[in-house]
C-alpha positions as semicolon CSV with decimal commas, in nm:
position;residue;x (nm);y (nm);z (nm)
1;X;2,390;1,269;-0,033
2;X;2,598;1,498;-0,255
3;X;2,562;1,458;-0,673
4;X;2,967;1,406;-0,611
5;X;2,950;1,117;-0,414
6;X;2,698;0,929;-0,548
7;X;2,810;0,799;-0,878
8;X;3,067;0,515;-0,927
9;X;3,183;0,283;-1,194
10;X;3,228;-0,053;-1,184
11;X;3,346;-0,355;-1,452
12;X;3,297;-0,713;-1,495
13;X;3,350;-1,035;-1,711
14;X;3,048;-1,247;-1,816
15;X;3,092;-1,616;-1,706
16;X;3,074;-1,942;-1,861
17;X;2,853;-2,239;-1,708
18;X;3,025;-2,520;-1,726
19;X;2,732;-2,726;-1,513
20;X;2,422;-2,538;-1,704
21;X;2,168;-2,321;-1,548
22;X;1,829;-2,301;-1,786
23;X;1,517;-2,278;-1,555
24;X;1,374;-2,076;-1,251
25;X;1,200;-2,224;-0,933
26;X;1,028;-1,889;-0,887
27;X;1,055;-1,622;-1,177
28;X;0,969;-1,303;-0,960
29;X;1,302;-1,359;-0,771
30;X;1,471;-1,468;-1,009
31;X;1,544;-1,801;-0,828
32;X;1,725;-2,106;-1,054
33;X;1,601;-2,430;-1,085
34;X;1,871;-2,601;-1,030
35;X;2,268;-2,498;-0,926
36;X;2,546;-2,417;-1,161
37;X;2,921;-2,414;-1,230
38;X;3,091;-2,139;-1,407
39;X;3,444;-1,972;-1,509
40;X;3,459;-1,603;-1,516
41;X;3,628;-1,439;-1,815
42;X;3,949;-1,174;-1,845
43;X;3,871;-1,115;-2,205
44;X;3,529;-0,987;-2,214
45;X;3,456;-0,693;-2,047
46;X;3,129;-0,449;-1,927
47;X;3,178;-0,099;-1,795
48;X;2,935;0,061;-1,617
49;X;2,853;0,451;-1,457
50;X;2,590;0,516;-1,223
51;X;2,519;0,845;-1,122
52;X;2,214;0,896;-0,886
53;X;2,091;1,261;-0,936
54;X;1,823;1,429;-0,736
55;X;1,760;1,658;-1,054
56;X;1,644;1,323;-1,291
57;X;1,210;1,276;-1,274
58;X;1,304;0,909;-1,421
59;X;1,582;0,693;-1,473
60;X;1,812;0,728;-1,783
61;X;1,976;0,404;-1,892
62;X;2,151;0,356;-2,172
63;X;2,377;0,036;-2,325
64;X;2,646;0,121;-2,598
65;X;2,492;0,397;-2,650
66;X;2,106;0,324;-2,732
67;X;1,862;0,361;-2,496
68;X;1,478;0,101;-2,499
69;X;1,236;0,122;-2,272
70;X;1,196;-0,216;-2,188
71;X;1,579;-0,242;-2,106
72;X;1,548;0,060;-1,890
73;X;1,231;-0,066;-1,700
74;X;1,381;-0,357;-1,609
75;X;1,715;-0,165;-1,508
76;X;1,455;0,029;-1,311
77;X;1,308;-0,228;-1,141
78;X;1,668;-0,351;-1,031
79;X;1,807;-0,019;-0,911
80;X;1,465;-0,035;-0,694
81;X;1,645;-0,271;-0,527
82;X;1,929;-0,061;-0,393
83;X;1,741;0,233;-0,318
84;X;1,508;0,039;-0,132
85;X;1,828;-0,070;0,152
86;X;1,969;0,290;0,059
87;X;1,633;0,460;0,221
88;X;1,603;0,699;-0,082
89;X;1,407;0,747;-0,453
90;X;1,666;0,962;-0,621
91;X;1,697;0,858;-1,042
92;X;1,961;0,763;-1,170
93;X;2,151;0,779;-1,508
94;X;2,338;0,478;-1,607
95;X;2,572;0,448;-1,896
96;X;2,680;0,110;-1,986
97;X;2,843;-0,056;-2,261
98;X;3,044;-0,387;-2,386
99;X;3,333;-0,463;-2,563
100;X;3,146;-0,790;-2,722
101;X;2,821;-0,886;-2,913
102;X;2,529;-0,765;-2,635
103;X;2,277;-1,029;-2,629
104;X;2,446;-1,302;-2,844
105;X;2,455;-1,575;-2,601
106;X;2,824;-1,450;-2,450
107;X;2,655;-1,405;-2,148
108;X;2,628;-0,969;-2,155
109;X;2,353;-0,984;-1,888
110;X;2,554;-1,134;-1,668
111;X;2,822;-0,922;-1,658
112;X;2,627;-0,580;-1,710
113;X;2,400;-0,688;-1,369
114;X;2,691;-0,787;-1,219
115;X;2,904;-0,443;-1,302
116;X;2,611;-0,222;-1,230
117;X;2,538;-0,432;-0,881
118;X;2,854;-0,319;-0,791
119;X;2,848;0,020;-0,894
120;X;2,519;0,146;-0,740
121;X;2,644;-0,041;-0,390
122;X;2,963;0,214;-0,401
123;X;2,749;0,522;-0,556
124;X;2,485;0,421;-0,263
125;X;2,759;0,395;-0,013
126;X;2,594;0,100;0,117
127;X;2,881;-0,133;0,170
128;X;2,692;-0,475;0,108
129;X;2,942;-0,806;0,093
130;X;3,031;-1,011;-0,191
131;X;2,763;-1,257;-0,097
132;X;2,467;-1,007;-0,075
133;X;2,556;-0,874;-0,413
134;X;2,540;-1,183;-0,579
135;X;2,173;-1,232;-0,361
136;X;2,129;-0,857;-0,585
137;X;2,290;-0,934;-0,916
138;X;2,063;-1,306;-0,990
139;X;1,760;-1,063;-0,940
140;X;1,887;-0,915;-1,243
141;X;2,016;-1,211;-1,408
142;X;2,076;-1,567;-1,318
143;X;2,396;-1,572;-1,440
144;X;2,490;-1,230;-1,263
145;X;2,516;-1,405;-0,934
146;X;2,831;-1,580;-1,070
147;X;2,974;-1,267;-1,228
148;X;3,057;-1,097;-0,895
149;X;3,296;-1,326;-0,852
150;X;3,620;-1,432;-1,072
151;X;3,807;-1,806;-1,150
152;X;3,560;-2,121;-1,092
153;X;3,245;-2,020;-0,916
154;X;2,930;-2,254;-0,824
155;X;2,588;-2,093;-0,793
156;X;2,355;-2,291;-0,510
157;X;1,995;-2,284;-0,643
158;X;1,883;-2,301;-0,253
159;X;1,594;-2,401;-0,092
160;X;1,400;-2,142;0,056
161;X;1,133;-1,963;-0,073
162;X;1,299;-1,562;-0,004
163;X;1,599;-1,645;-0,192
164;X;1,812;-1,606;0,069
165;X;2,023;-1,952;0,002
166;X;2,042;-1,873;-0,380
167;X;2,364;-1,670;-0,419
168;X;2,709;-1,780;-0,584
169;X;3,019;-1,888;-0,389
170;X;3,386;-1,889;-0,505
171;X;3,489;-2,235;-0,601
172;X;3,898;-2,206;-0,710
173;X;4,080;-1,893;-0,799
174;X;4,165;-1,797;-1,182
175;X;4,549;-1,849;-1,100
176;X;4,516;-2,190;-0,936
177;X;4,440;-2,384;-1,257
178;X;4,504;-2,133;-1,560
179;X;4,278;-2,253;-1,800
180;X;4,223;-2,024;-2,111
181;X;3,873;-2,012;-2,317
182;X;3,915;-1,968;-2,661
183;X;3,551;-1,856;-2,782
184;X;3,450;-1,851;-3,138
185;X;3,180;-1,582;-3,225
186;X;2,980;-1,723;-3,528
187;X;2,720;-1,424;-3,555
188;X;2,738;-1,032;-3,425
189;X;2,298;-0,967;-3,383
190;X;2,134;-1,049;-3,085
191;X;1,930;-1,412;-3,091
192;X;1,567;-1,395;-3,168
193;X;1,477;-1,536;-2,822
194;X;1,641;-1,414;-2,502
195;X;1,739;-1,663;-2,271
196;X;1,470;-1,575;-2,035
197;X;1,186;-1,679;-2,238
198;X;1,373;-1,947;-2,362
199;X;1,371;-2,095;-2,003
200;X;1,040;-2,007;-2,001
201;X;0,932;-2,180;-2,292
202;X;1,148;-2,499;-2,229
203;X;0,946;-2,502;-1,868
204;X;0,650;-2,544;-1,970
205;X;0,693;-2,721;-2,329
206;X;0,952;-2,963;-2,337
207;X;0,893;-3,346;-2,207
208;X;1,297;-3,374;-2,108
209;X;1,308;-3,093;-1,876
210;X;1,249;-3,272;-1,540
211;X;1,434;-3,539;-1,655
212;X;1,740;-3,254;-1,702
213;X;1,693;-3,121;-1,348
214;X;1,760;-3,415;-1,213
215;X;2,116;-3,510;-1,338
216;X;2,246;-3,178;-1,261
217;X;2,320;-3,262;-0,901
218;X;2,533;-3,578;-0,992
219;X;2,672;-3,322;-1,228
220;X;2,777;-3,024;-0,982
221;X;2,945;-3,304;-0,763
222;X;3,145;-3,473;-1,068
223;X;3,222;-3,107;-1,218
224;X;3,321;-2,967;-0,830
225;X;3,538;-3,279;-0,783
226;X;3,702;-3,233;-1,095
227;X;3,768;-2,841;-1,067
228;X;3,928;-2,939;-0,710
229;X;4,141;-3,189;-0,847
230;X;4,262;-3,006;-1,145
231;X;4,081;-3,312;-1,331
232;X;4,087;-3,197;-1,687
233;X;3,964;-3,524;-1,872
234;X;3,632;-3,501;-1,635
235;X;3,574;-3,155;-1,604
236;X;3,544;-3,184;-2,012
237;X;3,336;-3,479;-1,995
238;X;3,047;-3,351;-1,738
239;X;3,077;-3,008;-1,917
240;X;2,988;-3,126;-2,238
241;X;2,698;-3,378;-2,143
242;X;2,567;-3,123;-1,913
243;X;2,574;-2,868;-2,260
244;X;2,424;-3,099;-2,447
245;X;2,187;-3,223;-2,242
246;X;2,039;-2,870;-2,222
247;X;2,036;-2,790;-2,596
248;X;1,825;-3,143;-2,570
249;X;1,547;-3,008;-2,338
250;X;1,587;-2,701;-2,558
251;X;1,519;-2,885;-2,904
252;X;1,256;-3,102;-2,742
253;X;1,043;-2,794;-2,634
254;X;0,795;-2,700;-2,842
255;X;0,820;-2,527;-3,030
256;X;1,178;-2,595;-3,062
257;X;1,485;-2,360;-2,962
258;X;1,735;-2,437;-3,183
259;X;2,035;-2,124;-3,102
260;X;2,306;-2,291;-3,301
261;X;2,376;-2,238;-3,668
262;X;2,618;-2,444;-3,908
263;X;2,886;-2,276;-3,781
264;X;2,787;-2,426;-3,407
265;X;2,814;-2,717;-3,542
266;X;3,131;-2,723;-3,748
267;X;3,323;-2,577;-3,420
268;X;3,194;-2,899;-3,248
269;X;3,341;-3,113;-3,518
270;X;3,708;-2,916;-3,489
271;X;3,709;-2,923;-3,107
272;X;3,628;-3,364;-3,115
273;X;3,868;-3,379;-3,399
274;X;4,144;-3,167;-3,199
275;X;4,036;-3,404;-2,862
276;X;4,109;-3,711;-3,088
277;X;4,503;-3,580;-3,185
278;X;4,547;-3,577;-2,810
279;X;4,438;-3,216;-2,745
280;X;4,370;-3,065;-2,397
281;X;4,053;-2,851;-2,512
282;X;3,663;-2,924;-2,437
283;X;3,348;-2,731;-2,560
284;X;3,054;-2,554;-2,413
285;X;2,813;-2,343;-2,574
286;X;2,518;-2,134;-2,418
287;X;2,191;-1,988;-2,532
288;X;2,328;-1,867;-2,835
289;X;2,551;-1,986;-3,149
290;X;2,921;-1,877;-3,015
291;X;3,095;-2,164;-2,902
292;X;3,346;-2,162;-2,602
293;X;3,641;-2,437;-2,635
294;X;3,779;-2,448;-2,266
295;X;4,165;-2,525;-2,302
296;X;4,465;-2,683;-2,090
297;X;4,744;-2,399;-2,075
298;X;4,953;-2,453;-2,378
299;X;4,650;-2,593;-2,583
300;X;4,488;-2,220;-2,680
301;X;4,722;-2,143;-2,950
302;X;4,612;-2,485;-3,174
303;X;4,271;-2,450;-3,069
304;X;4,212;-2,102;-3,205
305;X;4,387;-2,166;-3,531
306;X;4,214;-2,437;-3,606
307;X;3,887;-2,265;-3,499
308;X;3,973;-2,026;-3,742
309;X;3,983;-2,228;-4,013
310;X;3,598;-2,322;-3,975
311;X;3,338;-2,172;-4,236
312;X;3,119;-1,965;-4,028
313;X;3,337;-1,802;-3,766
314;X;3,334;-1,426;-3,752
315;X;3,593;-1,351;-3,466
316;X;3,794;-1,519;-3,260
317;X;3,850;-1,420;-2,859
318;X;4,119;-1,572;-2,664
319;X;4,091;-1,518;-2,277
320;X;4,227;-1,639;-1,961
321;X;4,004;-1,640;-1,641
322;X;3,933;-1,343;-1,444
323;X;3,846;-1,198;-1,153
324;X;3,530;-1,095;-1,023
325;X;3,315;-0,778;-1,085
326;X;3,457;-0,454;-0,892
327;X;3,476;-0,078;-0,887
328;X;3,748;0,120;-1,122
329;X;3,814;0,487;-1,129
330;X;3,567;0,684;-1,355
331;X;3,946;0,773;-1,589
332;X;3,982;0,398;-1,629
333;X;4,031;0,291;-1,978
C-alpha cells in the first residue's frame, strides 16, 4: 500500500435519539443497554482525513486543531480496529474537526466515529458494508452506530455477548417525512462530565435506572409505529417521556447529573407554550444543555423565533435531516 492511496476523507451528521440510549451491557465493546431511535442531522457537520503513513512511529490525531493524548489513545485504540481486518500496523495521522460546539451534548462523538469509520474503511481499501461499519463506529461511540446512516434510524442493543447483533438499521429516509430540528445551543464549553461516565455513574448510582430500561422497549415500538405512520402527535409524546425519563435516572444518581442550565429549562417552557397555540414542534435534549425542538415542516420558522427570544440562548441552528456518514473528495468544502 502506496502513501497515495491510503488516505481518504469522509463527513457525517451527529444524530438525535429520539428513544434514549444512556447505559452499556458490556463497556469493553461498547455494547448499549438498551435500543434506540434517532434522526440524523443536515446541519451539523464533521470532516475527517485519514492518512495512514508507513513513515509515522505513532498515531497523530488531532480535532479542530488541538491535539490530547487521551483523545488520541482512544482514536488509537479504534483505528486498531481497522488495521486489525486490514492485516497491517502502519500510523496514521488524522485531522478532524466540527462545525459545532465539540463535546457539548450535540452529539460530536457520534458523528466524528462515524466520519472517521468511514474514512479509514476507504483509506484501508477494505470495502466493509454499511452494517459492519456501524458494528465499527458504536466501538467508538454508542451513538456512532446511528451516524452511518441518515433520516430515522433505530439502533438494536442485541443479545449476544460479541456484539455482533448490536449495530444500527435504517428506519425511514430523511425525504419521506421532512421533519426539520431547530436546536438551540445555550452554552459553547464542553460539559464537565462526558456522557460516558455519566452512563457510568447513573449505572451504578441511581435507584431508577432498571426501572428506565425497562420502558424503553414499549417505547421503541410506540416511537417505530409512529415514525412509520408519519404519527407526529405520538412520536412527540414517547420522545419527550423517553427524554425525561432519562434526565430522571440521571438526577436520581448520586451524585446527581444535572446537564441542563436555566436556559434548558426556559426552552422547555417556549416549546409547551408553542404546543399549546396548536404548534407542530416537540423537544428532546441529550447529555448536555442544548435543546433540540423537532418540528412539522412549516413549523421551524415560529419555533426558532420564538426560541430566540429565550434568555440564555447563544445560537440558533436550523436543520433538516440528513443522510448518512460517507466519503467526499479531499477539495470538498
Amino acid at each position: 500500500m502506496t502513501a497515495d492511496t491510503s488516505q481518504a476523507t469522509a463527513t457525517a451528521q451527529p444524530n438525535i435519539a429520539l428513544v434514549k440510549y444512556w447505559g452499556k451491557r458490556d463497556a469493553t465493546l461498547n455494547l448499549p443497554a438498551a435500543g434506540s431511535l434517532s434522526i440524523t442531522l443536515a446541519g451539523l457537520h464533521t470532516r475527517t482525513h485519514v492518512h495512514f503513513d508507513p513513515a509515522l512511529d505513532a498515531d497523530d490525531v488531532a480535532l479542530n486543531g488541538a491535539r490530547d493524548t487521551a483523545q488520541t489513545r482512544k482514536v488509537s485504540a479504534f483505528l486498531d480496529l481497522f488495521r486489525a481486518r486490514a492485516r497491517v500496523d502502519t500510523r496514521a495521522r488524522v485531522t478532524s474537526s466540527n462545525d459545532f460546539p465539540t463535546g457539548a451534548g450535540l452529539a460530536s462523538s457520534a458523528s466524528g466515529f462515524a466520519a472517521l469509520a468511514v474514512a479509514a474503511d476507504r483509506a484501508l481499501r477494505l470495502g466493509l458494508g454499511a452494517r459492519n461499519l456501524s458494528r465499527l463506529a458504536r466501538r467508538g461511540s454508542g451513538s456512532a452506530a446511528r451516524s452511518i446512516f441518515g433520516g430515522f434510524v433505530e439502533m438494536s442493543a442485541g443479545t449476544r455477548a460479541d456484539g455482533e447483533d448490536a449495530f444500527a438499521t435504517p428506519l425511514l429516509a430523511a425525504d419521506a417525512w421532512p421533519l426539520t430540528v431547530v436546536v438551540a445551543i445555550t452554552a459553547r464549553g464542553a460539559k464537565s462530565i462526558s456522557s460516558r461516565a455519566g452512563m457510568e455513574a447513573s449505572q451504578r448510582a441511581s435507584p431508577f435506572y432498571r426501572a428506565w430500561l425497562a420502558t424503553v422497549p414499549e417505547d421503541l415500538a410506540s416511537a417505530r409505529a409512529a415514525v412509520q405512520a408519519r404519527d407526529f402527535e405520538q412520536l412527540a409524546r414517547v420522545s419527550e417521556a423517553s427524554c425525561l425519563a432519562m434526565h430522571a435516572v440521571m438526577l436520581a444518581t448520586r451524585p446527581a447529573l444535572l446537564y441542563w442550565n436555566p436556559a434548558t429549562v426556559a426552552c422547555i417552557d417556549c416549546i409547551r407554550g408553542l404546543q399549546r397555540d396548536g404548534i407542530g414542534v416537540f423537544f428532546t435534549i441529550d447529555a448536555g444543555p442544548q435543546v433540540k425542538a423537532v418540528c412539522l415542516p412549516g413549523a421551524s420558522s415560529r419555533v426558532a423565533a420564538a426560541l430566540r427570544g429565550v434568555g440564555g440562548v447563544q445560537d440558533l441552528v436550523t436543520s433538516t435531516l440528513g443522510a448518512g456518514a460517507r466519503v467526499v473528495p479531499d477539495t470538498a468544502a
